[in-house]
Each structure stands twice: as structure tokens, then as C-alpha cells.
C-alpha positions as CSV (number, residue, x, y, z in Angstrom):
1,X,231.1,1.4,22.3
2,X,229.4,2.1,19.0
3,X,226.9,5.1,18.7
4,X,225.0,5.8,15.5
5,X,227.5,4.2,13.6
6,X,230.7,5.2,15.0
7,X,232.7,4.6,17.6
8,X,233.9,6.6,20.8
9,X,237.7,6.8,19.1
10,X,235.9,8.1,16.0
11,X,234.3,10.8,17.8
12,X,237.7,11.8,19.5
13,X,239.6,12.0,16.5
14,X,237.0,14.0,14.9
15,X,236.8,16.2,17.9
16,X,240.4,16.7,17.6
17,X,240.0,17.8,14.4
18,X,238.0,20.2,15.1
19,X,240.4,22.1,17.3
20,X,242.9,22.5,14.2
21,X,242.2,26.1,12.0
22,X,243.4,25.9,8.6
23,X,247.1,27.0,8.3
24,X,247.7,26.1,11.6
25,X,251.2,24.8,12.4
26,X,249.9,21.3,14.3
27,X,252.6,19.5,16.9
28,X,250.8,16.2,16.0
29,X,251.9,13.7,18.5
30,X,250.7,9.9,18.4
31,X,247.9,7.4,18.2
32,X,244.7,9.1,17.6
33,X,246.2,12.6,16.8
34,X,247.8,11.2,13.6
35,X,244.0,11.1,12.2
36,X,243.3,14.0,13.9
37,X,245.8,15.5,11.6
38,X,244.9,13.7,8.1
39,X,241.3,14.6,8.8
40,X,241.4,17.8,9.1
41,X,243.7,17.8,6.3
42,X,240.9,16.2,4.3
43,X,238.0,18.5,5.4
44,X,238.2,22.1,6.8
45,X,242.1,22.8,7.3
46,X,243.9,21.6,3.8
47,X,246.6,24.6,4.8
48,X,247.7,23.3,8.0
49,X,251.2,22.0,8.5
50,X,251.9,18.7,10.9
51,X,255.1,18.5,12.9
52,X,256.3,15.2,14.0
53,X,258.7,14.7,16.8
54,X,261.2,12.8,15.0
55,X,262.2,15.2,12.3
56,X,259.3,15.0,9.9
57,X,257.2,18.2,8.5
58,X,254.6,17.6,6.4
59,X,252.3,20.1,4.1
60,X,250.2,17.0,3.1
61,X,249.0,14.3,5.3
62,X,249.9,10.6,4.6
63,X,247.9,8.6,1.8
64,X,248.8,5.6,3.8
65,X,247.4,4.9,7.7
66,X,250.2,5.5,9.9
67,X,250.8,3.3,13.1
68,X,253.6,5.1,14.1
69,X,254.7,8.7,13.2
70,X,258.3,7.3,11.8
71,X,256.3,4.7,9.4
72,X,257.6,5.0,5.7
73,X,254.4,6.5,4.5
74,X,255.3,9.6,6.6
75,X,258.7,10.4,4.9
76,X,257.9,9.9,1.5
77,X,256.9,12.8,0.1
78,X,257.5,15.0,3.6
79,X,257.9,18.9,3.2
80,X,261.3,18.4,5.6
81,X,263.3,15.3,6.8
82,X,265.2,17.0,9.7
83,X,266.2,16.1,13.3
84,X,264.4,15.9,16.6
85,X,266.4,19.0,17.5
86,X,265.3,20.3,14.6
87,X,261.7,19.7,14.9
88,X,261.6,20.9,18.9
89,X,263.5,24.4,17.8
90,X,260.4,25.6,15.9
91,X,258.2,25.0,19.6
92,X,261.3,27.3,21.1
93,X,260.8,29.9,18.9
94,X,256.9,29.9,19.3
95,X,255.7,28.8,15.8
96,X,253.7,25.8,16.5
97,X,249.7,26.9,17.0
98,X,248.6,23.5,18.1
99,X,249.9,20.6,19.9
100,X,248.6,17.4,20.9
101,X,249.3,15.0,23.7
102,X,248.5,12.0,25.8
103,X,248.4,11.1,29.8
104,X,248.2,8.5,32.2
105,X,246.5,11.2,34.5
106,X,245.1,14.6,34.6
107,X,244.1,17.3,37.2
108,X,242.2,20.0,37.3
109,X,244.5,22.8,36.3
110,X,245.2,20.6,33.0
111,X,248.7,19.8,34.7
112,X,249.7,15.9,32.9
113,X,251.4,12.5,34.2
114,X,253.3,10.4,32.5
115,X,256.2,9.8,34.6
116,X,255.3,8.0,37.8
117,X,251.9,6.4,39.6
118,X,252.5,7.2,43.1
119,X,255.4,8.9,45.3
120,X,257.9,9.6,42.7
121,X,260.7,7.8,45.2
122,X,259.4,4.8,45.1
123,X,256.6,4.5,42.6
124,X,253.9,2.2,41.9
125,X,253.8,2.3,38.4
126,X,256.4,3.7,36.1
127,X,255.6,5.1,32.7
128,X,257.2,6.1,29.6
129,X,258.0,9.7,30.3
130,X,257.5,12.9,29.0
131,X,259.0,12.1,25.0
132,X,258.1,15.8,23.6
133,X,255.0,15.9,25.8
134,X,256.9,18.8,28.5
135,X,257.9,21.0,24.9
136,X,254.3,20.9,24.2
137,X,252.8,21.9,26.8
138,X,255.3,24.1,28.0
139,X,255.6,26.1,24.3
140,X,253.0,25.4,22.0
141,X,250.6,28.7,22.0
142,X,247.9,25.9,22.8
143,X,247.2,22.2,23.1
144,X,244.8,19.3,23.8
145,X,244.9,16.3,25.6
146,X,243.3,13.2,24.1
147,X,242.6,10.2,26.8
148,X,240.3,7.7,27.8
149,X,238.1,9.5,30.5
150,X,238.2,7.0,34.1
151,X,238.2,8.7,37.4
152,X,241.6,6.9,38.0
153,X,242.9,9.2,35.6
154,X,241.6,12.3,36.1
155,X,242.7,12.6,39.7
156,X,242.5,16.1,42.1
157,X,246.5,16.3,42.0
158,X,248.6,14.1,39.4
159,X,251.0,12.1,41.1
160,X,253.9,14.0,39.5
161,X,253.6,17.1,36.7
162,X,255.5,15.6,33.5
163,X,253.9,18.2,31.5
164,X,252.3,21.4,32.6
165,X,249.0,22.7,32.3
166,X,247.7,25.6,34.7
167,X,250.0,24.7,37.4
168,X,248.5,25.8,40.7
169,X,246.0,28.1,38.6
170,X,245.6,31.4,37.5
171,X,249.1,33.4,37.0
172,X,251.2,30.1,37.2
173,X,252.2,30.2,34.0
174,X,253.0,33.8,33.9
175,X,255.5,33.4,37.1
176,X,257.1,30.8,36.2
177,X,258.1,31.8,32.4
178,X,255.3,30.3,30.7
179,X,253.5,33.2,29.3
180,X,251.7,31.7,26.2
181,X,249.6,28.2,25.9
182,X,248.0,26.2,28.4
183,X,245.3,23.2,27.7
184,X,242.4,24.5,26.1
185,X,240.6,21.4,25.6
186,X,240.7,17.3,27.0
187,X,238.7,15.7,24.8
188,X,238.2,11.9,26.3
189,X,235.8,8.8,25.7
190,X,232.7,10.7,27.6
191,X,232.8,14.6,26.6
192,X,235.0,17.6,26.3
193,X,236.6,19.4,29.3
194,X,237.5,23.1,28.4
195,X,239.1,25.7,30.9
196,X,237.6,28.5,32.9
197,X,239.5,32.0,31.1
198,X,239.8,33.1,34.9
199,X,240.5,30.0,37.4
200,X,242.0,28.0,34.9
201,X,240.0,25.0,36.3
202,X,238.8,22.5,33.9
203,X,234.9,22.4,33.6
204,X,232.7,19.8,31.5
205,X,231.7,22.2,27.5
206,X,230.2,19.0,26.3
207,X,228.9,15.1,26.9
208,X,229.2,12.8,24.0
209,X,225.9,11.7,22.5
210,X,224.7,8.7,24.5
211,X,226.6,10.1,28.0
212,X,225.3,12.4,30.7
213,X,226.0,14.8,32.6
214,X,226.2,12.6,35.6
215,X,228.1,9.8,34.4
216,X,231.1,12.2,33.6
217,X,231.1,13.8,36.9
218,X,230.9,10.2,38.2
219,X,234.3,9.3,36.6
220,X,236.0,12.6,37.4
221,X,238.0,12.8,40.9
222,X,237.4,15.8,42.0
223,X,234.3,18.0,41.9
224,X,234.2,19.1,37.9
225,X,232.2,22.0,37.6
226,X,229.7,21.9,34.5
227,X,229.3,24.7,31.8
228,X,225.8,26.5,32.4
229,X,225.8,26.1,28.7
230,X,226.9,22.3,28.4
231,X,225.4,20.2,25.7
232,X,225.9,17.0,23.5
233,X,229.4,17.1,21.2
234,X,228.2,17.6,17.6
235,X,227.8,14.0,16.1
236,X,230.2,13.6,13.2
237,X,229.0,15.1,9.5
238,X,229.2,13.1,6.6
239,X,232.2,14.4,5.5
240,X,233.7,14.1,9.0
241,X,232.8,10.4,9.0
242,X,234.1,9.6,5.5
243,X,237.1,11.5,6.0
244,X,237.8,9.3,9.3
245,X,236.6,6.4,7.8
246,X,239.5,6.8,4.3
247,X,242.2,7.6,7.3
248,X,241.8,4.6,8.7
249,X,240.1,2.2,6.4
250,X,240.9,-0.8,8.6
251,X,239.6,0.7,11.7
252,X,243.3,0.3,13.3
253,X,243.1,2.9,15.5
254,X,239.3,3.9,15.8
255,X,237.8,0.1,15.3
């Protein structure tokens, strides 16, 4: 869907940019959080520093549009060319600010699946897995989830916790060991979903210019609450735009 000249994956990159302060030690994860990176890179966070699962840090993002984070582009000229245990020992020790990850589904407490589609035992659908998602999520002070926003998605309960969130709500973290991080944003194809400081319960910050209100709450399964403060997502500036635009000059991952 085009809006005013760019396209719901523009917007979520730029969103995701957004989230990353300059400085920032950034797990950068795949797909759309590659630009995320290299965007905010380019515009309001040049002193951030992107982690890559397979071994790669970098100090300077890519000059070359990546398709996968192990492309050749993303060695040359990388800070440090180490190991995936390497990579995942700097989330252990707490030094990563930001992380970024996908799902298949999402529940309210932020909690993400991307393991099975149905009862575990005998499942529906397999997926890929957790990959680095569970380090994430489980060690980076923050992170945000970037998906395509369907109420088959974001369900009441995932079908299995690959990666948590909030667990079972407020505390869970806390008991069970995790005493730093959580999802602080899911930013998707309709709006932004941020979560309540108290409940941990996801609520609806922001609607994407040319949604609603309604139509997000339509595609959410289970009753989302709504910010008494929600508005439209910030359109892209200029800048933002251009900067998206030289990340990915043949629209691979935002055409």
C-alpha cells in the first residue's frame, strides 16, 4: 500500500529507526531491521554500533543494500569479524541497548512465536525457530518487534513462547531471572503498540497515517487497549525518506 509517497515497509523501517539513540549498541537482526540500522546510521544516530548474529560488528553501516546480514558488503570494512559465540557473549554480559526481532505471532504481554502453530506435540505449522531471537529478548536492555500486523498473528496467547516478552505480566521477568529488557515497542503494517510501565500489556501509541483506530483493534485478537493519547505515526521527513530511499535504492526490501 502506498501513502503519500511511501510505502507501509518504508514507514516501518523508518519507525524502527527511530527507536535507535545515537551510540546505542543495536542487535540488528534481519530483513527490515538491516535499514533500520543504515538509516539511522545516516540520519540522527551516526555513533551507534550494529551487531550481527553471525560474527559481524560494524561502526559504519554498509554502502551496499544487504539481503542477508552475511552478504559480502557487510564484512568488508566491518569493525570485528568474530564468531556467533562471540557476537551472543556481548548480549550475556548486558552491552547491547537495542535489539530487533521478528514473529509469526504475538500476545499481549509481548511474549513471541516462532517455533510452532498449534499444540507444540503435534503442530500445524512449523517454523524456523528461535535463531538469536530468545538472546534478544531475553538480554538485550530493550527490543522491538517488527511484523506485518493480522489478527492471526497477534493472538490472546502464542501457541508456544520462543522468545519472551512480559511473560504472564508484571514481575515475570523479575522471577524468573530476567530483570532488564522487555518489548518496548511492535511496530507493524497498521501502527505502533507500546507497553503499559505497570501491566505490561501492549496498548495501541499510534495508527499509521491512512489507518484508524478501529481497523487496528479489528486485526488484533484480543481486546487492545488504546492510549488516551493515541495519534497518527509521524510521516517520514525528508531526510528520513531519502535516507530510506539511498538504503535501498531498488526498493528490495520496502518496494
Amino acid at each position: 500500500m502506498r501513502e503519500r509517497g511511501y510505502t507501509d515497509r518504508d514507514l516501518m523501517v523508518i519507525a524502527g529507526a527511530r527507536e535507535i539513540g545515537d551510540a546505542e549498541v543495536v542487535f540488528v537482526g534481519m530483513r527490515l531491521p538491516l535499514l533500520a540500522f543504515a538509516l539511522a546510521k545516516r540520519t540522527h544516530a551516526p555513533h551507534a554500533v550494529g551487531l550481527f548474529e553471525n560474527g559481524i560488528v560494524r561502526d559504519q553501516a554498509s554502502d551496499a543494500l544487504l539481503r542477508t546480514m552475511s552478504d559480502p558488503p557487510n564484512v568488508h570494512g566491518a569493525l570485528w569479524v568474530t564468531s556467533t559465540a562471540g557476537i551472543m557473549s556481548l548480549l550475556g554480559q548486558g552491552l547491547v541497548d537495542i535489539g530487533f526481532i521478528g514473529a509469526a505471532e504475538v500476545d499481549r504481554f509481548g511474549n513471541l512465536n516462532t517455533s510452532y502453530i498449534g499444540d507444540w506435540r503435534h503442530p500445524s505449522v512449523k517454523l524456523p525457530g528461535s535463531g538469536g531471537a530468545a538472546d534478544i529478548a531475553s538480554l538485550a536492555r530493550r527490543f522491538v518487534v517488527i511484523m506485518p500486523h493480522e489478527r492471526h498473528r497477534f493472538v490472546e496467547r502464542v501457541s508456544y513462547v520462543t522468545s519472551p516478552g512480559f511473560g504472564d505480566g508484571a514481575g515475570w521477568r523479575e522471577r524468573v531471572g530476567l530483570p532488564r529488557g522487555g518489548p518496548v515497542a511492535v511496530i507493524t503494517t497498521l501502527g505502533i503498540l507500546r507497553f503499559d510501565a505497570k501491566t505490561r500489556q501492549a496498548y495501541l501509541a499510534s495508527y499509521h497515517p491512512g489507518r484508524s483506530v478501529d481497523e487496528i483493534v479489528r486485526e488484533t485478537g484480543w481486546p487492545l487497549a488504546v492510549a488516551s493519547d493515541v495519534r497518527e505515526t509521524p510521516a517520514p521527513t525528508d531526510a528520513e525518506l531519502a535516507g530510506a530511499r539511498a538504503c535501498d535504492p531498488a526498493r528490495f526490501w520496502t518496494g
